[in-house]
C-alpha positions as CSV (number, residue, x, y, z in Angstrom):
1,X,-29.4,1.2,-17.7
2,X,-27.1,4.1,-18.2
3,X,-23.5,4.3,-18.3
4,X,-21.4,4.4,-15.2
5,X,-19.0,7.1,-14.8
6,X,-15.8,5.7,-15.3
7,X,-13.9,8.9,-13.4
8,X,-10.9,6.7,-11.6
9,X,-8.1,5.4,-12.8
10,X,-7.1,2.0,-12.0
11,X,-4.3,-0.4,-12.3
12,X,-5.0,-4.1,-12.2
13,X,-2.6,-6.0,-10.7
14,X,-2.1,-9.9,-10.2
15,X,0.0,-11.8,-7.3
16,X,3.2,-13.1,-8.1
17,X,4.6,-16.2,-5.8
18,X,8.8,-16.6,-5.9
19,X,11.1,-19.3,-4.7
20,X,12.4,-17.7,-1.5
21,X,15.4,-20.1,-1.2
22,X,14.4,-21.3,1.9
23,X,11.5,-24.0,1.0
24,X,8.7,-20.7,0.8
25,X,7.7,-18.2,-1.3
26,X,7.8,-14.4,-1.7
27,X,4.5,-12.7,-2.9
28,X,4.9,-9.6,-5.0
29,X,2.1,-7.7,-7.4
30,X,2.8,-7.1,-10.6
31,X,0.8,-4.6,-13.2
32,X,-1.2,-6.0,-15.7
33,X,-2.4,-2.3,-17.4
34,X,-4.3,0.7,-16.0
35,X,-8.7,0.4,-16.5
36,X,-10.9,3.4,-16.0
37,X,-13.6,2.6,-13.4
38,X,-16.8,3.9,-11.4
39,X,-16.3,3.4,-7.9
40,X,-19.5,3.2,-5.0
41,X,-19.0,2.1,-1.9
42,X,-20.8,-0.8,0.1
43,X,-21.1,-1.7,3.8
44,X,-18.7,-2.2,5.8
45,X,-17.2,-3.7,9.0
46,X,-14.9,-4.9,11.5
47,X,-12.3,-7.9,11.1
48,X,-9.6,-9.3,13.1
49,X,-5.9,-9.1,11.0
50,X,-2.7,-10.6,11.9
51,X,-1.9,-7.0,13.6
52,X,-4.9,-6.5,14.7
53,X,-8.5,-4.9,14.4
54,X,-9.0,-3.7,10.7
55,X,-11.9,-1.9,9.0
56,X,-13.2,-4.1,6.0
57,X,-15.2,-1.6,3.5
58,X,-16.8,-3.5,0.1
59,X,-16.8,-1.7,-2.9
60,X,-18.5,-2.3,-6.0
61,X,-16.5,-0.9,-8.9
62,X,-17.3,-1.2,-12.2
63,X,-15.2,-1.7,-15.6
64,X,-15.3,-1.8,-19.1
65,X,-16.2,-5.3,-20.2
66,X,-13.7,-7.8,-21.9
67,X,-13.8,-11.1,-22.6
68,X,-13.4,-14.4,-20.3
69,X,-9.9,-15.3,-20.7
70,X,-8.5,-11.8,-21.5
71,X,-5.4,-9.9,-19.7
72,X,-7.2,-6.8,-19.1
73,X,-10.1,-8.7,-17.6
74,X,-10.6,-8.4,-14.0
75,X,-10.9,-11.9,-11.6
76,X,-11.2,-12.7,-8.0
77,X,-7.9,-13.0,-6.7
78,X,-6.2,-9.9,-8.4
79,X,-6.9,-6.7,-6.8
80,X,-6.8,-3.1,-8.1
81,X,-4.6,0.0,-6.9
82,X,-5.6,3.3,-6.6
83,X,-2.8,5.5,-5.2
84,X,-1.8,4.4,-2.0
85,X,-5.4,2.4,-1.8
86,X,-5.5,-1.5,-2.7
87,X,-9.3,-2.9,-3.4
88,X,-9.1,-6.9,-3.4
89,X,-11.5,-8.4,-6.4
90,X,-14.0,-11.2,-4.3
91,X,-15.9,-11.3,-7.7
92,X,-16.7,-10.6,-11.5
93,X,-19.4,-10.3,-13.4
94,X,-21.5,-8.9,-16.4
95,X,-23.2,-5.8,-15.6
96,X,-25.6,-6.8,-18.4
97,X,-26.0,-9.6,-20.9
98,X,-24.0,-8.2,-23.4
99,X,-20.9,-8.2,-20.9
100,X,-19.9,-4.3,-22.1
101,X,-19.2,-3.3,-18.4
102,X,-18.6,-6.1,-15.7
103,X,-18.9,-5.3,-12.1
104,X,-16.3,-6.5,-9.6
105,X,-17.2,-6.7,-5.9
106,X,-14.3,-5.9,-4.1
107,X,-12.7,-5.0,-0.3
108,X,-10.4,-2.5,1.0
109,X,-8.8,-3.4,4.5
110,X,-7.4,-0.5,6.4
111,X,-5.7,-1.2,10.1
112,X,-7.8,0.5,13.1
């Protein structure tokens, strides 16, 4: 297998929940560092959002590899930001046994 292009830069962010003061929470992201990555796109569709109709694309994006348990380690739940584009992380995993690229399978949502 060769070696992806790692052309776009990345940052990894994770959620943050705070006490709202009223009995809730308040979600924020916050950076956990900036990853090189190959982006291709997947298919695509259509999904009903709180605001209405929004176009779901997948994405499989690929990173350099780094240990289970690590900071700079990608996992479902965190998402990456590209600009003014946000790619949610479903998934992670090895892109070969030797884990030195992992592959995240991810979404962008964009309102209709």
């Amino acid at each position: 297998m060769s070696a992806p292009q790692l052309n776009h830069r990345l940052v990894l962010e994770t959620r943050v929940l705070a006490p709202d003061g009223a009995g809730g929470f308040s979600e924020s992201w916050q950076a956990l560092g900036t990853l090189w990555a190959q982006i291709r796109p997947r298919a695509g569709r259509d999904a009903n959002g709180t605001a209405g109709v929004l176009s779901v694309a997948g994405f499989k994006i690929v990173v350099r590899g780094a240990p289970q348990g690590h900071s700079g380690r990608p996992v479902a739940g965190q998402r990456f930001r590209h600009g003014a584009r946000f790619f949610r992380i479903l998934a992670v995993t090895e892109r070969e046994p030797d884990g030195t690229y992992l592959i995240c399978t991810a979404e962008e949502e964009i309102a209709a």
